[in-house]
C-alpha positions in Angstrom: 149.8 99.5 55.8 146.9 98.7 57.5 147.1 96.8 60.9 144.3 93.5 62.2 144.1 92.2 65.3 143.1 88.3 64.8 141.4 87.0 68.6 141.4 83.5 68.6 143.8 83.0 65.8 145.1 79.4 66.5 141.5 78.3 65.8 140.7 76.6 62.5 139.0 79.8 61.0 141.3 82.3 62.8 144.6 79.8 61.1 142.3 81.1 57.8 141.7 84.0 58.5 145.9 84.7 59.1 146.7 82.6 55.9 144.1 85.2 53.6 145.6 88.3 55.3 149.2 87.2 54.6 147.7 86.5 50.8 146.2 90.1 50.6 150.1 91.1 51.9 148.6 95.0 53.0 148.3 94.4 56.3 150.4 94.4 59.7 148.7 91.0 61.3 148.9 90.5 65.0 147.4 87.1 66.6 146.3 86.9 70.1 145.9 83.0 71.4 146.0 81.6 74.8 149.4 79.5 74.7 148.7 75.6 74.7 150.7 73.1 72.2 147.5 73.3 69.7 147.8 77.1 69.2 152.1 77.0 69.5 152.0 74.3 66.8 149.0 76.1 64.5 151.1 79.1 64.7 154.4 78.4 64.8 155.2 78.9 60.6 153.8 82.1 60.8 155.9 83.1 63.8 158.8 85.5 61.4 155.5 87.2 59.3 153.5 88.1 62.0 153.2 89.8 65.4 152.5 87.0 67.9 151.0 87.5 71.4 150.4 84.2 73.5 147.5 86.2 75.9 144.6 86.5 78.0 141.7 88.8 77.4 141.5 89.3 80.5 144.6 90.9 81.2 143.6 95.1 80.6 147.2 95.7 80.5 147.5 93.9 77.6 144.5 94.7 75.8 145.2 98.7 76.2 148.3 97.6 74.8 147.4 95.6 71.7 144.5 97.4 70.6 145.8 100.9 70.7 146.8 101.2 67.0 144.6 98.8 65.6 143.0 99.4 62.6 140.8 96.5 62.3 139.7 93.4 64.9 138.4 90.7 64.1 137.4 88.7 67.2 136.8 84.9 67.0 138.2 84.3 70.3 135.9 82.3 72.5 134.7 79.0 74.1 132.7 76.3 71.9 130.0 73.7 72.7 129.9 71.9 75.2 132.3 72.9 77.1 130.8 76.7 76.7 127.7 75.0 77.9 128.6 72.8 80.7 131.1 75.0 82.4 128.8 78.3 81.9 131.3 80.1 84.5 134.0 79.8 82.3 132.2 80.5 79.4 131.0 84.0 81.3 134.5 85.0 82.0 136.2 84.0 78.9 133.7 85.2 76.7 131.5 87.8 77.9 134.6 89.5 80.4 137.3 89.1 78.2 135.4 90.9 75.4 134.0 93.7 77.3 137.4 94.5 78.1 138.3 94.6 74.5 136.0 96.8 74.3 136.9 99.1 77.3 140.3 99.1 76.4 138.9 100.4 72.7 136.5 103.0 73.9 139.3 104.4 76.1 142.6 104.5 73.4 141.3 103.3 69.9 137.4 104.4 69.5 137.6 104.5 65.8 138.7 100.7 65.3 136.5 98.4 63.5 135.3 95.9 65.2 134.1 92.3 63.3 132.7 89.7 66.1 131.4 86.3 65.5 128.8 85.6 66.9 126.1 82.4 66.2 123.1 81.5 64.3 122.4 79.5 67.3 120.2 82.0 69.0 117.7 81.7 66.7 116.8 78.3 68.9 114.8 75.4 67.6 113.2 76.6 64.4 114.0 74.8 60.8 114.6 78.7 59.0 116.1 81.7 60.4 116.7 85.0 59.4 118.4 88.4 61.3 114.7 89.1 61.7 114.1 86.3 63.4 113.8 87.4 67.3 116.5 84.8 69.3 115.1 81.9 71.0 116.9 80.6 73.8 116.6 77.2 76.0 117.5 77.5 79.9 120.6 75.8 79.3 122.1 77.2 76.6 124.5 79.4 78.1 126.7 79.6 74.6 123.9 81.3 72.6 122.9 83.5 75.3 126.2 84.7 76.4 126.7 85.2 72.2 123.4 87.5 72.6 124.7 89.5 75.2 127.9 90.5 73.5 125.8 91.4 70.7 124.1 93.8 72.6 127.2 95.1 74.2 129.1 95.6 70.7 125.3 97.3 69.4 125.7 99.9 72.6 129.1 100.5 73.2 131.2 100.1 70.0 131.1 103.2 67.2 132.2 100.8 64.4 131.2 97.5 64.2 129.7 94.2 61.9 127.6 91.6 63.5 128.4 88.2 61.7 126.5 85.3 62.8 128.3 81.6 61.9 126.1 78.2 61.6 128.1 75.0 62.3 131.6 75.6 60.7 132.9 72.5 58.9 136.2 71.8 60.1 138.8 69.2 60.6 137.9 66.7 63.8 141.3 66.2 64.7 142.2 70.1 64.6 138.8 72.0 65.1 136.1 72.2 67.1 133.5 69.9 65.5 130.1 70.0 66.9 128.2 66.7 67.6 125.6 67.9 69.9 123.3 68.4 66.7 120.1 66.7 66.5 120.4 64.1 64.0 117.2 65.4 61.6 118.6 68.6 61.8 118.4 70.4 57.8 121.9 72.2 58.0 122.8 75.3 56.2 126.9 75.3 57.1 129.4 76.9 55.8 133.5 75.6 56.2 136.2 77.2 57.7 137.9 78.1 54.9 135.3 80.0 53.0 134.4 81.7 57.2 137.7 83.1 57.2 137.5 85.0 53.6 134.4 86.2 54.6 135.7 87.8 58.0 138.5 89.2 56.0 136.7 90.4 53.4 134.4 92.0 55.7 137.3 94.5 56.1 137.5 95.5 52.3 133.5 95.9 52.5 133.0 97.6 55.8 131.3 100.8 54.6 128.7 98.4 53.4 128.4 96.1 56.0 128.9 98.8 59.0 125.9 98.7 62.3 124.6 95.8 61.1 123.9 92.0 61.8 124.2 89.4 59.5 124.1 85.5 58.7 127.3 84.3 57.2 126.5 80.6 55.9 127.8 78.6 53.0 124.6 78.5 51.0 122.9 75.4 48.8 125.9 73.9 48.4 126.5 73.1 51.9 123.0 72.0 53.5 122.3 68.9 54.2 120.7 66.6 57.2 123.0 66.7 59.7 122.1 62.9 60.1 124.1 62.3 56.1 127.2 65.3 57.4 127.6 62.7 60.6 127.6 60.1 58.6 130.2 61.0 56.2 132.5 62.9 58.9 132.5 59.7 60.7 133.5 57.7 57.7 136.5 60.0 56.7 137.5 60.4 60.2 136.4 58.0 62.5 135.3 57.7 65.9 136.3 59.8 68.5 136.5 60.9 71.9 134.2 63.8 71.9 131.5 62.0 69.7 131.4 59.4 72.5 131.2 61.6 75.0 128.7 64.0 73.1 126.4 61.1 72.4 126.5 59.6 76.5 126.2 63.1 78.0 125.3 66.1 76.1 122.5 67.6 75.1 121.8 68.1 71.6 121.0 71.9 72.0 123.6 72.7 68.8 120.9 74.7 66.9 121.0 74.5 62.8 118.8 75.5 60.5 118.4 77.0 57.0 118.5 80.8 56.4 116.1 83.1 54.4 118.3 85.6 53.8 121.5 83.2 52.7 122.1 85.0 50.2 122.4 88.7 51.1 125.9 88.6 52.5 127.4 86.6 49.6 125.9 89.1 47.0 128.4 91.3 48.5 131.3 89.6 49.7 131.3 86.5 47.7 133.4 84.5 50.0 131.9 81.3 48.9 134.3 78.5 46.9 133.4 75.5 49.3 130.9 72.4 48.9 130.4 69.4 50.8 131.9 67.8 48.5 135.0 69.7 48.7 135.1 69.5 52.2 134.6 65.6 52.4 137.8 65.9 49.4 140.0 68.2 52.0 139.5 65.9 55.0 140.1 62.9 52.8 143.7 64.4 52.2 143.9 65.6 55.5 143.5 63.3 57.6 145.7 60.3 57.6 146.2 57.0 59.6 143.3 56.0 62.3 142.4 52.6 61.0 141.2 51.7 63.7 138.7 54.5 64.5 137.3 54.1 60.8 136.9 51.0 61.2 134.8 51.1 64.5 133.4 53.7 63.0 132.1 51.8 60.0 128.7 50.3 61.8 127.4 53.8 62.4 128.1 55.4 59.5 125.9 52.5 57.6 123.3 52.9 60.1 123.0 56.7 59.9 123.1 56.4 55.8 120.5 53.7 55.6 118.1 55.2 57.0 117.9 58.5 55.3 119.7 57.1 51.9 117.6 58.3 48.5 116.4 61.6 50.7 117.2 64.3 48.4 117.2 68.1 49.6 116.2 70.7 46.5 115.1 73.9 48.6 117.5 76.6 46.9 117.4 77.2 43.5 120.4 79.9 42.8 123.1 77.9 41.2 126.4 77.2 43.3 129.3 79.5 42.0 132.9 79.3 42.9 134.6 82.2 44.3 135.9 85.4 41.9 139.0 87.2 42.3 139.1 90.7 42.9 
């Protein structure tokens, strides 16, 4: 049996990402997470069917230990926007230090381990398309894409076995995931959900002789692009007003970089991970997410505004067909 390392696995891919390996049921999972009452109560069912470690990064005694017989990592692990942006110090030692001893701790005891990182289609900086050729083009102040960049070149030069896979904005529930607001409102958005990121990561593993050395953009296709102004709109509708967007929209920059990818298509004519819409997604956090009246309802006046503006704007720049995702 096969053994995967999840980092970051109380995240809303990395949940995902467990729930797919358990479903493949050929692998020996282990999840690292930081211990906090969001990961404890994310991970909690899966406590008797996996192995898992509550864990810093940082800690080399621990990462010598965990990734000694590891067949497979796949590292999600890592600080979002804006926080990743406004306290760049943490960012640099959470991110950049905790993975580079991943990686030390590999190179010394486990050297043939694959290694699958996630890393962002944010470096490709304020263009409307992007592709892996695309040369990254970062703002003084965004400290997330550029400490993404640097591990990039650290997994390129010091890693023997390794994919590159670069996420848009992840569609995930408010309440349980890290939504990004800091998105400029005109933005055209290629994204893709959670739930179709984490079958792609963990099919990345059943693919890796074809997807080994190399970078690539993992996004959800025609079927989830839209303005980011209309994905606001109807986020803020299901879900209501929050917090963060508050604070987002008084005091953070809207340095979130989307765009829409030239090359969408080469990573799903191999792995086929996508099953997801924006429909489906608006469906799921219908379901989800219950209660909060009162934050729909002040939510209401914005969600008009954003919609009138743009209503009737149609977006027709794909042509492939959508198709839901085949068993193996």
């Amino acid at each position: 049996m096969k053994k995967v390392l999840v980092t970051g696995a109380g995240g809303s891919i990395g949940i995902n990402v467990i729930k797919y390996l358990l479903s493949e049921g050929k692998y020996e999972i282990t999840a690292l997470d930081l211990r906090n009452k969001n990961s404890q109560k994310r991970l909690k069912r899966y406590r008797r069917r996996i192995n898992l470690i509550y864990g810093d990064m940082n800690d080399s005694v621990l990462m010598d230990a965990l990734v000694k017989d590891q067949d497979y990592i796949i590292h999600l692990a890592g600080l979002m926007p804006p926080i990743a942006d406004i306290k760049h110090n943490v960012s640099e030692m959470i991110d950049y230090k905790g993975t580079e001893n991943m990686i030390k701790a590999m190179n010394m005891f486990n050297p043939d381990a694959y290694f699958i990182f996630a890393s962002s289609t944010t470096i490709y900086g304020n263009v409307k398309t992007a592709s892996t050729e695309n040369k990254p083009k970062l703002t003084n102040l965004d400290y997330y894409s550029s400490t993404k960049l640097r591990i990039e070149k650290m997994v390129k030069e010091k890693v023997k076995n390794y994919t590159i896979i670069r996420l848009p904005l992840v569609l995930t529930n408010p309440k349980n995931g890290s939504f990004m607001y800091n998105v400029k409102l005109d933005s055209i958005v290629e994204a893709i959900t959670d739930n179709d990121a984490a079958y792609l990561f963990v099919n990345t593993i059943n693919y890796a002789d074809k997807l080994k050395g190399k970078i690539w953009n993992g996004t959800g296709g025609e079927m989830t692009t839209d303005s980011y102004r209309n994905i606001l709109a109807n986020v803020l509708k299901i879900y209501g007003l929050s917090f963060k967007y508050i604070l987002t929209l008084l005091f953070v920059d809207k340095n979130f970089y989307c765009h829409t990818y030239e090359d969408s298509e080469k990573l799903e004519s191999i792995l086929e991970f996508r099953s997801d819409s924006l429909s489906s997604y608006y469906m799921r956090l219908k379901r989800q997410i219950k209660g909060r009246k009162v934050s729909k309802i002040l939510a209401k006046p914005i969600s008009a505004f954003l919609t009138r503006k743009h209503r009737g704007k149609i977006i027709g720049i794909f042509k492939r067909p959508f198709s839901g995702r085949k068993k193996k």
